[in-house]
Each structure stands twice: as structure tokens, then as C-alpha cells.
Kinemage of the C-alpha trace (Angstrom):
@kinemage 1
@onewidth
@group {chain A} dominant
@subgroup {mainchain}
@vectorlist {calphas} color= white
{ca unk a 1} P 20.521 3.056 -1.084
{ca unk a 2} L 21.021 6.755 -2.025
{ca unk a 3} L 17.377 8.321 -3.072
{ca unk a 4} L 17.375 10.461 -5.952
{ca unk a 5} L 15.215 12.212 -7.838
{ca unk a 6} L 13.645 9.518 -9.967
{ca unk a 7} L 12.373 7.338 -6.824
{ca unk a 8} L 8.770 7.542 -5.409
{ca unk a 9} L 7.912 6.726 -2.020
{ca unk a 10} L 4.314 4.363 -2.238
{ca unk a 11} L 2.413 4.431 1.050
{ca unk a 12} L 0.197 1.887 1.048
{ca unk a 13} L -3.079 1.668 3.000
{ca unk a 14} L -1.999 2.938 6.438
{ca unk a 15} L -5.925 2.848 7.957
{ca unk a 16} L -7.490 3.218 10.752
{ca unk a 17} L -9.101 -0.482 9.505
{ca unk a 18} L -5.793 -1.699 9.154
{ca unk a 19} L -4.146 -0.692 12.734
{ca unk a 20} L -5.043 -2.195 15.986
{ca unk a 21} L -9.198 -1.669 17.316
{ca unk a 22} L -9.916 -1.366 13.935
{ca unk a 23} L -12.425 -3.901 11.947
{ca unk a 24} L -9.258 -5.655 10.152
{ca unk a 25} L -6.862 -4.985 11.812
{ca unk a 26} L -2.919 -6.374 10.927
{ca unk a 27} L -0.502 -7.541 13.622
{ca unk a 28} L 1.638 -4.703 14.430
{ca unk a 29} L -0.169 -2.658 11.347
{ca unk a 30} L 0.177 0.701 13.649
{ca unk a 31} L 4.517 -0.324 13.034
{ca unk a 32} L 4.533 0.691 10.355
{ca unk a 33} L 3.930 4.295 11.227
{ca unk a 34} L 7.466 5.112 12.611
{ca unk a 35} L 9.910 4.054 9.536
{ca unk a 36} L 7.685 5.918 6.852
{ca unk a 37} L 7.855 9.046 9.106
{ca unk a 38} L 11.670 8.903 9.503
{ca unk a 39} L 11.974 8.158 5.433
{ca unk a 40} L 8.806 10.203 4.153
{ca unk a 41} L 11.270 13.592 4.019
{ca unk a 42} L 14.034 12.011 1.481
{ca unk a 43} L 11.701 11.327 -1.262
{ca unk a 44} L 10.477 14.025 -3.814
{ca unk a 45} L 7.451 12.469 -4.741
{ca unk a 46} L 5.258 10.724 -1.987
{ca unk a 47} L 1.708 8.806 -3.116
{ca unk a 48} L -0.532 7.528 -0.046
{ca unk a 49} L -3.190 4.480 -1.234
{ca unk a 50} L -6.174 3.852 0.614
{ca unk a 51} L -8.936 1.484 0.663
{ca unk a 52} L -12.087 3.681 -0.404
{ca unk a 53} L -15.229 1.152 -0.229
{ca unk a 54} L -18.467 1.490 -0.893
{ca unk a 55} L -20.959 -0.172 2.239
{ca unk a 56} L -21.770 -2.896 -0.772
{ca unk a 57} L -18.173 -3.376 -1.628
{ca unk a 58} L -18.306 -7.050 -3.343
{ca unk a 59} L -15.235 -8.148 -0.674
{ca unk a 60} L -17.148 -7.759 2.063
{ca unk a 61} L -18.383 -11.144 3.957
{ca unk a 62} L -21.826 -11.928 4.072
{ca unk a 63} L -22.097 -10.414 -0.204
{ca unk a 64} L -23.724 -12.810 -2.374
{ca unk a 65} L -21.471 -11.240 -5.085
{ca unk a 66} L -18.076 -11.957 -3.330
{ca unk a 67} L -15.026 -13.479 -5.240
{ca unk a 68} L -12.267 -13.460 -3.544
{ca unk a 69} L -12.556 -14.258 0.140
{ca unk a 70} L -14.375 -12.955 2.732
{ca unk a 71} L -13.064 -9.957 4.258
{ca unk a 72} L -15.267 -7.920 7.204
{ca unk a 73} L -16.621 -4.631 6.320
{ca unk a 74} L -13.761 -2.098 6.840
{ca unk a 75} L -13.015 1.462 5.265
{ca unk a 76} L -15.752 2.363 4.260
{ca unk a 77} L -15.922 5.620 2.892
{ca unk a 78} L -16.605 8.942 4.646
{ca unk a 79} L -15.594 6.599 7.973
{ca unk a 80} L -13.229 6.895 10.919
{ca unk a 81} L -11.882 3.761 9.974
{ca unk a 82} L -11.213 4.717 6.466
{ca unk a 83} L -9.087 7.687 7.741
{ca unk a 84} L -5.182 7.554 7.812
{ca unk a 85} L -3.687 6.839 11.109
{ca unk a 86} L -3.072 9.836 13.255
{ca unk a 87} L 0.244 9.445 13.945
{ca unk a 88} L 0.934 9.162 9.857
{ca unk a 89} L 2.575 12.772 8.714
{ca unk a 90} L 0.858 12.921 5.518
{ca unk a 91} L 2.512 15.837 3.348
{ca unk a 92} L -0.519 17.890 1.920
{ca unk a 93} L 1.436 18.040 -0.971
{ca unk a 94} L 1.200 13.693 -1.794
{ca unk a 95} L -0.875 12.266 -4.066
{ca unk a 96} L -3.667 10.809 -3.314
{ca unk a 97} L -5.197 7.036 -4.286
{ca unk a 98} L -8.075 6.025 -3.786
{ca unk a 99} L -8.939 2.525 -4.821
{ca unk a 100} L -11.587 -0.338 -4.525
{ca unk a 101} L -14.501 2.346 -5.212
{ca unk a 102} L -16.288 0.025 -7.210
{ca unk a 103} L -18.622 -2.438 -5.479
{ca unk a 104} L -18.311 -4.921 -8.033
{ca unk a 105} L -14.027 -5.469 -8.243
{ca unk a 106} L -11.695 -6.217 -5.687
{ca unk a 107} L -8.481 -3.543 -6.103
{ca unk a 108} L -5.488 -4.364 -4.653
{ca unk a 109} L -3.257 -2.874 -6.513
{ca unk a 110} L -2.212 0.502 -6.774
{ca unk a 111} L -1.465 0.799 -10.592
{ca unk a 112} L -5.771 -1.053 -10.882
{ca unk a 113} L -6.156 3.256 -10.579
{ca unk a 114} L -6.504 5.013 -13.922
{ca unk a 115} L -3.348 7.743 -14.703
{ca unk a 116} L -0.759 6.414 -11.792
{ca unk a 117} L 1.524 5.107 -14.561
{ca unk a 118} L 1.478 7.994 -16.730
{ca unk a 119} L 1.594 10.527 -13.736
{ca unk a 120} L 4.839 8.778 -12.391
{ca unk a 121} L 6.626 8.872 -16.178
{ca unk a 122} L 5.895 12.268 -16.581
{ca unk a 123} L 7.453 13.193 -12.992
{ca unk a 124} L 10.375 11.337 -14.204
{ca unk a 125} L 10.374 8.428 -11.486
{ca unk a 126} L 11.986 5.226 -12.489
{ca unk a 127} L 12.068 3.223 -9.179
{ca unk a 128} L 9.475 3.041 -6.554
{ca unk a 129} L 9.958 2.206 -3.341
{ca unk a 130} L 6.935 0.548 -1.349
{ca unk a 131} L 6.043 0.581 2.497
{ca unk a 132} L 2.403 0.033 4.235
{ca unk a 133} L -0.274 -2.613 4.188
{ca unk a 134} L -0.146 -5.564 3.860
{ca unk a 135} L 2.143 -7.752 2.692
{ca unk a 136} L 0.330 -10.250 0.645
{ca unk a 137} L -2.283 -8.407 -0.690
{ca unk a 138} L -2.010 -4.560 -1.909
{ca unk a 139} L 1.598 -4.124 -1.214
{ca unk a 140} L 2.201 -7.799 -3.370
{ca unk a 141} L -0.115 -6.361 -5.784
{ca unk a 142} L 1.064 -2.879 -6.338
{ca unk a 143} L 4.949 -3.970 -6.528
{ca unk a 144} L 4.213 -6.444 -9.091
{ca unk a 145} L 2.226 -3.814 -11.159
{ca unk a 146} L 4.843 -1.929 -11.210
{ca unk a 147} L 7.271 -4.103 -12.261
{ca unk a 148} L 5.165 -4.622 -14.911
{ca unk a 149} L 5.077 -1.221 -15.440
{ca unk a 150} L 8.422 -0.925 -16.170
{ca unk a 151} L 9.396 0.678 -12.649
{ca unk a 152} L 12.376 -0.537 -10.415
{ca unk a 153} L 10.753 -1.520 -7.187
{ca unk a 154} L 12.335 -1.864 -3.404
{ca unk a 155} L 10.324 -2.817 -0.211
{ca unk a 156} L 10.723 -1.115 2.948
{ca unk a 157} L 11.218 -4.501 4.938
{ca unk a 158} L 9.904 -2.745 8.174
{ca unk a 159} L 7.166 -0.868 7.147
{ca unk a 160} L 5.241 -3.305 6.018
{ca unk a 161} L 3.460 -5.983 7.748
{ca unk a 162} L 0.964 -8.865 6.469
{ca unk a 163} L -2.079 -10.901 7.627
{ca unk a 164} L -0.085 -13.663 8.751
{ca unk a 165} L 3.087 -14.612 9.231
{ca unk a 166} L 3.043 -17.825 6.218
{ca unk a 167} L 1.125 -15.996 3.622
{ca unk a 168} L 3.825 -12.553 4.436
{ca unk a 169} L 7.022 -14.778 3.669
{ca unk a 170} L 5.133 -16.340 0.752
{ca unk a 171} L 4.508 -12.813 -0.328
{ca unk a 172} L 8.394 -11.732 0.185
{ca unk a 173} L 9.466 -14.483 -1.778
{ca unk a 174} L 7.100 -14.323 -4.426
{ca unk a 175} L 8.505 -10.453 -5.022
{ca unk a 176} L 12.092 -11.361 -4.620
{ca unk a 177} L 11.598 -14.250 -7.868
{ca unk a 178} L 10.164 -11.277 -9.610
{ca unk a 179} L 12.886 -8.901 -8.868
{ca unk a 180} L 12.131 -6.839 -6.015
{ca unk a 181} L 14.282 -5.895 -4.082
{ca unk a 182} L 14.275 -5.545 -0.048
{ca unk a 183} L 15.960 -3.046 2.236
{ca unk a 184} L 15.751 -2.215 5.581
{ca unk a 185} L 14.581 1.916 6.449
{ca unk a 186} L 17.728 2.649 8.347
{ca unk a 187} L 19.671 1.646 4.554
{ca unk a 188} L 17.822 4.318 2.569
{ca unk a 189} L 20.029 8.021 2.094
């Protein structure tokens, strides 16, 4: 797949959390890191997501609020573990998400963010293409926003990783019925 002009790249929630030591951390999270390096320089437009929480966050386990499941207190805000991995070239030029900043909702997706939508259309992107963390919950989330967004959307098959294996190939599936597509780093021009 050629990149053009019209294509964003999406990193998703490459953490500190995310990676291996950290307090949720995703089997072989720290993979991702090398594909989205070697890609990051053929896209025009780069956005990096991250997990923002506040120390209440209603996700975390232990809340008598919580919804949704019961997740461990990870990046928290103003935290090491809340950071970006190292090893992640992050252009200072990107834009910059921040998301699940309110203690009371659970944000998995991306487009959940006020302005992403309308910032993209007026940049002229029409396809986004989608790499990070994880799997099944904010990269499912964000590429089905965007298809409902009206936004082409393609997967970076490895640079992404989920939870577990079952509930990742659950994910991948449920994408592909709703028109994602799936391509491998070394396929992207």
C-alpha cells in the first residue's frame, strides 16, 4: 500500500503501563516499538493517543464506581508509567491525544476526544492507518470510530498487540466484518 497524502498514521497508547515492568503490561507490548519507527517517516500526519487518568479514574479496580471491568491503576497522569516508551521516536511535530481524563467514563477510543474528526477533514486525510495498544480495546475502539467517521481504516498487523491471544483474534475479526483492512509494516510505501 502506497501512502499518500490523505493517510494518517494513529499511534495508539504506546506506555510505559502498557510495555513490560509496567502495572498492565501487554505481551510483547514493547513490539510494537520497532514497525512504527520504521513506518512513522512515510506518513504526513502522525497522532500519538495516550491513556491520561486521573488517580480516581472509574476503571480502576477496587472503585465503587467501576463499569466496565476491573483494570489495575496504570497511567496515571504526571507518572513514569504514563510516559511514552523510550525507544518510541515521537515527532515533536504529532498531535497529541489525551484521553480517559475524566474519572467518571471509560475512553477507549480515540475519536471519544472532542475536534479529532474535524482536525483530520480539514488536513484532508481520508484513510487512517492504526498501530499500538491493544488490540481489543482502544485500537478496536478507535478503528471502528473511524469507520464511523467516514475514514478508510488499515491495521498495522505487527504493531499491535492485545491482552490475550482469544479476545485479539476476536478483535481482528470483529474489524475485518466491519471493513478494516489488515497489512503487514513491511507492505506500506
Amino acid at each position: 500500500m502506497r501512502i499518500e497524502d490523505t493517510d494518517a498514521l494513529l499511534v495508539v497508547d504506546v506506555q510505559n503501563d502498557f510495555c513490560g515492568g509496567g502495572a498492565l503490561p501487554v505481551p510483547q507490548g514493547e513490539a510494537v516499538v520497532s514497525p512504527i519507527n520504521r513506518i512513522m517517516g512515510k506518513f504526513d500526519h502522525i497522532i500519538f493517543s495516550r491513556d491520561w487518568h486521573p488517580e480516581d479514574h472509574c476503571s480502576f479496580s477496587g472503585n465503587p464506581e467501576f463499569r466496565d471491568g476491573s483494570w489495575p491503576p496504570h497511567c496515571i497522569q504526571h507518572t513514569p508509567g504514563a510516559e511514552f516508551r523510550g525507544d518510541l521516536r515521537v515527532p515533536l511535530d504529532a498531535y497529541f491525544i489525551e484521553k480517559g481524563t475524566d474519572p467518571d467514563a471509560e475512553q477507549y477510543s480515540v475519536f471519544t476526544v472532542p475536534g479529532l474528526t474535524e482536525r483530520l477533514r480539514r488536513r484532508g486525510v481520508t484513510q487512517i492507518v492504526i498501530a499500538g495498544l491493544t488490540m481489543e480495546y482502544c485500537v478496536l475502539h478507535s478503528a471502528l470510530d473511524a469507520l464511523k467517521e467516514g475514514f478508510t481504516v488499515v491495521v498495522v498487523e505487527d504493531a499491535v498487540r492485545a491482552v490475550a491471544e482469544e479476545s485479539g483474534r476476536a478483535a481482528m475479526e470483529q474489524m475485518r466484518k466491519a471493513g478494516v483492512q489488515f497489512l503487514h509494516s513491511a507492505n506500506l510505501t
